[in-house]
C-alpha positions, 0 to 999 in steps of 0.5 A: 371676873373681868378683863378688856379685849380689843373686842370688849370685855370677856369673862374668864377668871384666870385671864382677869387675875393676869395683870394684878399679878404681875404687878405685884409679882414685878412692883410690888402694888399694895391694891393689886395683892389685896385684890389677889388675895381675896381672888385666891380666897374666893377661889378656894387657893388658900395657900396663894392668899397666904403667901400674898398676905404674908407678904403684905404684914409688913405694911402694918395694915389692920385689915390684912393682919386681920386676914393672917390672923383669921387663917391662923384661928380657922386652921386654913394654912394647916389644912391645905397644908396637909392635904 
């Protein structure tokens, strides 16, 4: 992960994840929680994912229903849940 400094780009992947949070946190941008999404799942933060997704439903988007509804088949929300 990415992101643009006055120096050129650097690698960090909490620093990448800054400004599509915040977009979407403030603006709700469809593109940047789906980015957040799959950046919360590669990073194994399953209930961020979640609440993202969750949060995206409404928009009546296959694949993001898609999304909710594999978390729910695998168990993943109970499993972190839990833990």
């Amino acid at each position: 992960m990415m992101y643009l400094t006055d120096k050129g780009l650097k690698e960090d992947k909490v620093k990448s994840a800054y400004w599509p949070n915040k977009s979407f946190s403030n603006f709700k941008i469809i593109e940047c929680g789906e980015w957040l999404s799959i950046f919360y799942i590669q990073n194994k933060n399953y209930n961020k994912a979640y609440e993202i997704y969750s949060q995206l439903k409404y928009l009546n988007n296959h694949a993001i229903l898609n999304s909710l509804g594999t978390f729910h088949k695998k168990g993943i929300i109970l499993l972190q849940i839990s833990i």
